[in-house]
N, C-alpha and C positions, 0 to 999 in steps of 0.2 A: 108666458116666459118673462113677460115686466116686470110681476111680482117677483122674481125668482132674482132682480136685480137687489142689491143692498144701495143704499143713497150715501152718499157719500158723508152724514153728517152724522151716522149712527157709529155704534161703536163695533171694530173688528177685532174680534181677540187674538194676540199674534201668538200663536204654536211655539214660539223658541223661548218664550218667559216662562218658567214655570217657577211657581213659587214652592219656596223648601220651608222647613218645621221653623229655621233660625230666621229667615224672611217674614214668617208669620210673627213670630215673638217679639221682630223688631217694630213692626207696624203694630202689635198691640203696646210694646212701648211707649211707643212716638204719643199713639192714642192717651193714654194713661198722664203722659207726660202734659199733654196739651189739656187734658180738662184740670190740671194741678196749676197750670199757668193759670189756666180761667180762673181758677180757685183763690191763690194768689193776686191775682188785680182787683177782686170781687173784694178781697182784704184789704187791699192798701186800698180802695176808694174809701172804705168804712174808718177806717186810721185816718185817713185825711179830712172827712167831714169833721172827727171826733177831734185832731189836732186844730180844726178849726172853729170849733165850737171852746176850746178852751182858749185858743188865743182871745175871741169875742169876751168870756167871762171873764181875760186877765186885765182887757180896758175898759170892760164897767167897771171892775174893782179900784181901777186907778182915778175913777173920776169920783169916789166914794172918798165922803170923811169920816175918821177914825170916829169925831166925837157924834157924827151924825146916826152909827149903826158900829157902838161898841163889840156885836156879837153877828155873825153872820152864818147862817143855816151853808152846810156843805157835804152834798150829799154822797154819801161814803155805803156802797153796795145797796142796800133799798131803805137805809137809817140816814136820817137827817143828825150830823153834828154841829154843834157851834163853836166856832173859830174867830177871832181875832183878827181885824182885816190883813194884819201882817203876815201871820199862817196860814190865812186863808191863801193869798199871793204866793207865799213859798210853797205850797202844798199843789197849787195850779204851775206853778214854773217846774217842779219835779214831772207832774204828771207830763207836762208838754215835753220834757227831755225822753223820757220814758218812750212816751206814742212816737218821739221822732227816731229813738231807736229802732224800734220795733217795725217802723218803715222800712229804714236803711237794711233791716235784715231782711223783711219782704222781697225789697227791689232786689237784696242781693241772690235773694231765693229765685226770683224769676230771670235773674241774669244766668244763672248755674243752672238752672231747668232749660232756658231756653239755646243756650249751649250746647247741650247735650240732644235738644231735640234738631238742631242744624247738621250735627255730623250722623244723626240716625237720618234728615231729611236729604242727606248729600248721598248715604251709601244706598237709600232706597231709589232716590231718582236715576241714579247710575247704572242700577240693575233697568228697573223698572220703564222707566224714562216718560211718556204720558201716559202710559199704563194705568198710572196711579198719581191720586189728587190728595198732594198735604197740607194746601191750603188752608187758610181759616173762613168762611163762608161767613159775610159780614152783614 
């Protein structure tokens, strides 16, 4: 008959939740939603190395004399061009406005994803209640 006890730390499925067609869609959302976030940070770490890989390039440039190294290799898709330390410097301050754009629309991408995934993690926990785990497992 002991066996036939449950322990109290195992999980008991409660009869009155039943999950419906729109319940399921919303938690493969949520899911959907949340490896896009993943996707999204995985991008802005990579924007932020490469924003900081050309900040590093724009203060060797500035420690560089014009008559020391008239022409400077800049390499532009998998071709090396030569540039003029002064182009060289304008062409690194564009790129770095660029990358910092391109962040700000990341972060804005994961602030609007992760939005959306609060109010689908608000209507499922409500139904649901410990039911269901929409944590991020760290």
């Amino acid at each position: 008959m002991a066996s036939a006890q449950v322990s109290k730390g195992s999980f008991q499925p409660d009869s009155d939740v039943h999950i419906t067609f729109e319940d399921q869609q919303k938690i493969n959302k949520f899911a959907r939603l949340n490896a896009r976030v993943e996707e999204y940070r995985d991008e802005l770490k990579t924007k932020q190395t490469t924003l900081k890989n050309l900040e590093d390039a724009s203060e060797e440039l500035l420690l560089l004399d014009e008559d020391d190294c008239p022409n400077l290799p800049y390499l532009s898709g998998e071709t090396f061009v030569y540039y003029n330390l002064e182009t060289a410097q304008n062409n690194l301050e564009q790129l770095k406005k660029t990358v910092g754009k391109e962040m700000k629309d990341i972060e804005t991408k994961i602030k609007d994803t992760t939005s959306t995934m609060s109010d689908l993690k608000t209507h499922l926990y409500a139904k649901f209640g410990n039911n269901i785990n929409l944590e991020a497992e760290d």
